[in-house]
DRENDO-25253 format. One record per residue: residue in three letters; residue number from 1; x, y, z of N, C-alpha, C in turn. Coordinates in steps of 0.05 Angstrom, whole numbers. Example, Ala and Ser with C-alpha at 12.3 -4.5 7.8 and 13.67 -1.06 7.14 Angstrom:
# residues 2
[site 'Ala' 1 [264 -114 156] [246 -90 156] [264 -66 156]]
[site 'Ser' 2 [257 -45 142] [273 -21 143] [258 1 157]]
***
This chain:
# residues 96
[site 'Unk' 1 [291 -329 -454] [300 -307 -438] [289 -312 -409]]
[site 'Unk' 2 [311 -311 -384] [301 -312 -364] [292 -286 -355]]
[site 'Unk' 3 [277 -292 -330] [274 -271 -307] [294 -256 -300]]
[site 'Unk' 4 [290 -230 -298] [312 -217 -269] [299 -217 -249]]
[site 'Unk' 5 [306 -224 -229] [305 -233 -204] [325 -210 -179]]
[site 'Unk' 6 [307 -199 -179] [309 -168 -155] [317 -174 -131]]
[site 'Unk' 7 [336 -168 -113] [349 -171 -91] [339 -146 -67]]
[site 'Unk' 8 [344 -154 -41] [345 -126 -19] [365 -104 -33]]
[site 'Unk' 9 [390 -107 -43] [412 -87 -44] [401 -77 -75]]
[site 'Unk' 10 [394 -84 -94] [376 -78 -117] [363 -44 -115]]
[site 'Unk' 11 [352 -49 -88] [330 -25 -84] [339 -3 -72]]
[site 'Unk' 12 [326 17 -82] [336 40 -66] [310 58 -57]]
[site 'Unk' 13 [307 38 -32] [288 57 -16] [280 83 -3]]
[site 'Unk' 14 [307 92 -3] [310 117 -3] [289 141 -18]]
[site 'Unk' 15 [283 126 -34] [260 145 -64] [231 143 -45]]
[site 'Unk' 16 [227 129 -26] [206 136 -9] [208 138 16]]
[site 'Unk' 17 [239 158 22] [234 170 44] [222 194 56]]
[site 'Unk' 18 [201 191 81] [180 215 77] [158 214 70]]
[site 'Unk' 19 [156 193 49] [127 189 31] [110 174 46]]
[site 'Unk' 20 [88 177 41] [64 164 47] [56 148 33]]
[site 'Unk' 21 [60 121 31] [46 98 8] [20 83 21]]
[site 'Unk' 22 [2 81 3] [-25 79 9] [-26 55 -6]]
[site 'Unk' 23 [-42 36 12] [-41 9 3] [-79 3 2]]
[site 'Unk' 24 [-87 -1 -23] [-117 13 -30] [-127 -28 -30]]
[site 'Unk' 25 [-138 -32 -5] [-153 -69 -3] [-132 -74 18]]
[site 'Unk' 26 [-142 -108 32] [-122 -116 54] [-129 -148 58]]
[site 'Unk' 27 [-133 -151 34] [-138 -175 27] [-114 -197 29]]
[site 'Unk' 28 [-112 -209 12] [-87 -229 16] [-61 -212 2]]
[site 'Unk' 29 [-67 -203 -15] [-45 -189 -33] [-38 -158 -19]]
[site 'Unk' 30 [-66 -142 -7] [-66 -114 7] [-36 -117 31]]
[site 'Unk' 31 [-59 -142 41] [-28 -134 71] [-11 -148 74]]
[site 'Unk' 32 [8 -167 54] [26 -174 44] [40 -148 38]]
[site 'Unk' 33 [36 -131 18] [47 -106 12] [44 -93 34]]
[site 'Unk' 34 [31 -95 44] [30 -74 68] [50 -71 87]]
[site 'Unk' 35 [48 -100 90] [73 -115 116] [92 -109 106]]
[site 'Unk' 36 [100 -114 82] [128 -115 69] [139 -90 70]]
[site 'Unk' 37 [124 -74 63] [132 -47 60] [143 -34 91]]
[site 'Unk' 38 [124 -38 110] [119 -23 133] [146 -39 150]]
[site 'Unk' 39 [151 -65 146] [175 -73 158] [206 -63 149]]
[site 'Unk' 40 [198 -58 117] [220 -42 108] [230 -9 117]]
[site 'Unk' 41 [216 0 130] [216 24 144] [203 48 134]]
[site 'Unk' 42 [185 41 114] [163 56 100] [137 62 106]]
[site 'Unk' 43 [125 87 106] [104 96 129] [80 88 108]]
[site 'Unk' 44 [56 69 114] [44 57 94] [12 69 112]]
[site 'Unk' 45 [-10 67 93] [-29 72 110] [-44 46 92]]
[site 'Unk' 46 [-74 45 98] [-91 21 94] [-111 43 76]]
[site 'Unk' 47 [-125 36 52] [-148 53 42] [-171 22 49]]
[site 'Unk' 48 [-194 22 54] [-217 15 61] [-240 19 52]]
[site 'Unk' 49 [-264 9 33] [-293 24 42] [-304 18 75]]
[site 'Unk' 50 [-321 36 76] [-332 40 104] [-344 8 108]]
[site 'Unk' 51 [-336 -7 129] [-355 -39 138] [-337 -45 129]]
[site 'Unk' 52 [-316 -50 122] [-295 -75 115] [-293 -93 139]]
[site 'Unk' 53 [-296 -111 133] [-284 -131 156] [-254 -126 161]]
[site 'Unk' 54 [-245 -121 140] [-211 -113 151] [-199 -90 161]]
[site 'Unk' 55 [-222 -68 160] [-214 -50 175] [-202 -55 214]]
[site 'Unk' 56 [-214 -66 223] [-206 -73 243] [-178 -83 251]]
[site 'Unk' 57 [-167 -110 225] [-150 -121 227] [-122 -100 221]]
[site 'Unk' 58 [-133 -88 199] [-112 -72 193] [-98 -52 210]]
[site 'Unk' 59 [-119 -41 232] [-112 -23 258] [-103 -44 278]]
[site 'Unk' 60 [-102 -69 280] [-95 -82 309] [-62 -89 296]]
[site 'Unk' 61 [-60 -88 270] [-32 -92 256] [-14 -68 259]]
[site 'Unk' 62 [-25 -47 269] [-11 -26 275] [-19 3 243]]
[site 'Unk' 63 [-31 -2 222] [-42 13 201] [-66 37 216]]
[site 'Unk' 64 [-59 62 202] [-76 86 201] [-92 65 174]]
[site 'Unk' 65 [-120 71 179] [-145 62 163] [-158 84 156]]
[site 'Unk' 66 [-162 92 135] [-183 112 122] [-196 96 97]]
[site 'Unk' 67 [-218 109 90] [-228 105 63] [-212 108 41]]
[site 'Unk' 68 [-215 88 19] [-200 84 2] [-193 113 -12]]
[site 'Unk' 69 [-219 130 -17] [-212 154 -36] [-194 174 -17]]
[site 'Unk' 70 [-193 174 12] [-176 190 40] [-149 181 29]]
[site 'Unk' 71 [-149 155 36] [-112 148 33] [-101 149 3]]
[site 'Unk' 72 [-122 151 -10] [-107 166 -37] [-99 184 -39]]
[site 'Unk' 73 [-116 202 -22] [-109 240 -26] [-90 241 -13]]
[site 'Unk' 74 [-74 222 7] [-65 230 33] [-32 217 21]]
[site 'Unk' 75 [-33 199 3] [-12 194 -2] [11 199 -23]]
[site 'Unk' 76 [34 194 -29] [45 203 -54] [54 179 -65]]
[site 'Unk' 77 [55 153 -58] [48 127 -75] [24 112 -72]]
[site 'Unk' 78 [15 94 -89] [-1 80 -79] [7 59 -90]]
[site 'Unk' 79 [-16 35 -83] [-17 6 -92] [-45 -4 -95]]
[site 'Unk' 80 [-55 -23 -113] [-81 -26 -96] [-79 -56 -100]]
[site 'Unk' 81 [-89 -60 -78] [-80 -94 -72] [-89 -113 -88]]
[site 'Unk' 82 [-119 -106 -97] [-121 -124 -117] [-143 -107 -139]]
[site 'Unk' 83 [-145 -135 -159] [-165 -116 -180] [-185 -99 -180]]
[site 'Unk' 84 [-203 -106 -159] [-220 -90 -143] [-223 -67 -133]]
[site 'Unk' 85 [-201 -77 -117] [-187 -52 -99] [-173 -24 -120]]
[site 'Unk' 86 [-161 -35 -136] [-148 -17 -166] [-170 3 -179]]
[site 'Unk' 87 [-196 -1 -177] [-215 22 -185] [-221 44 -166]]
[site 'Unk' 88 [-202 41 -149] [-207 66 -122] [-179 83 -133]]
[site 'Unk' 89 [-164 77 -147] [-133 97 -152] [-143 108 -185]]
[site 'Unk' 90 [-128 124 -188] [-122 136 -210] [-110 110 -230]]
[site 'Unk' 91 [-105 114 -260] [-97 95 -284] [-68 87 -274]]
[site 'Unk' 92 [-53 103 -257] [-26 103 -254] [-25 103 -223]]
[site 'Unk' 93 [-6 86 -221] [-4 85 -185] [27 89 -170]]
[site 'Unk' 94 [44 105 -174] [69 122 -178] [75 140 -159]]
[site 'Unk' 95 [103 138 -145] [104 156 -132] [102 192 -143]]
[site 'Unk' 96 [88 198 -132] [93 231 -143] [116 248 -144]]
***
């Protein structure tokens, strides 16, 4: 059995228009999603602990930066960029 293999016309981004998606790390995988999203015309923010070295980067990229548990509350999807980062969201990471 192969893969399905997902296209631009596939998606219907529309299901997060308005929303706030919270991208929880900004690591290699964080702002990859991040980018991706935010070029697609989706309003994304950055979650952080306080001292990240990437907090910085993530604001000169053009990202609102809050603490990881802020851009959770603040959003109605999330992601968390990596394994790490994944113990800052809830079991489920879903648009609301």
């Amino acid at each position: 059995m192969s893969a399905k293999i997902f296209y631009q016309e596939d998606c219907n981004l529309s299901l997060l228009d308005g929303k706030t998606i919270a991208i929880i790390g900004y690591g290699s995988q964080g702002h990859a999603h991040a980018l991706n999203l935010k070029d697609s015309g989706c309003h994304v923010i950055i979650g952080l602990y306080k001292g990240s070295k990437s907090w910085a980067k993530a604001e000169k990229q053009g990202f609102e930066v809050y603490t990881a548990a802020e851009a959770a509350k603040k959003a109605e999807a999330g992601k968390a960029g990596s394994k790490q980062a994944g113990k800052a969201l809830p079991k489920t990471s879903a648009v609301k």
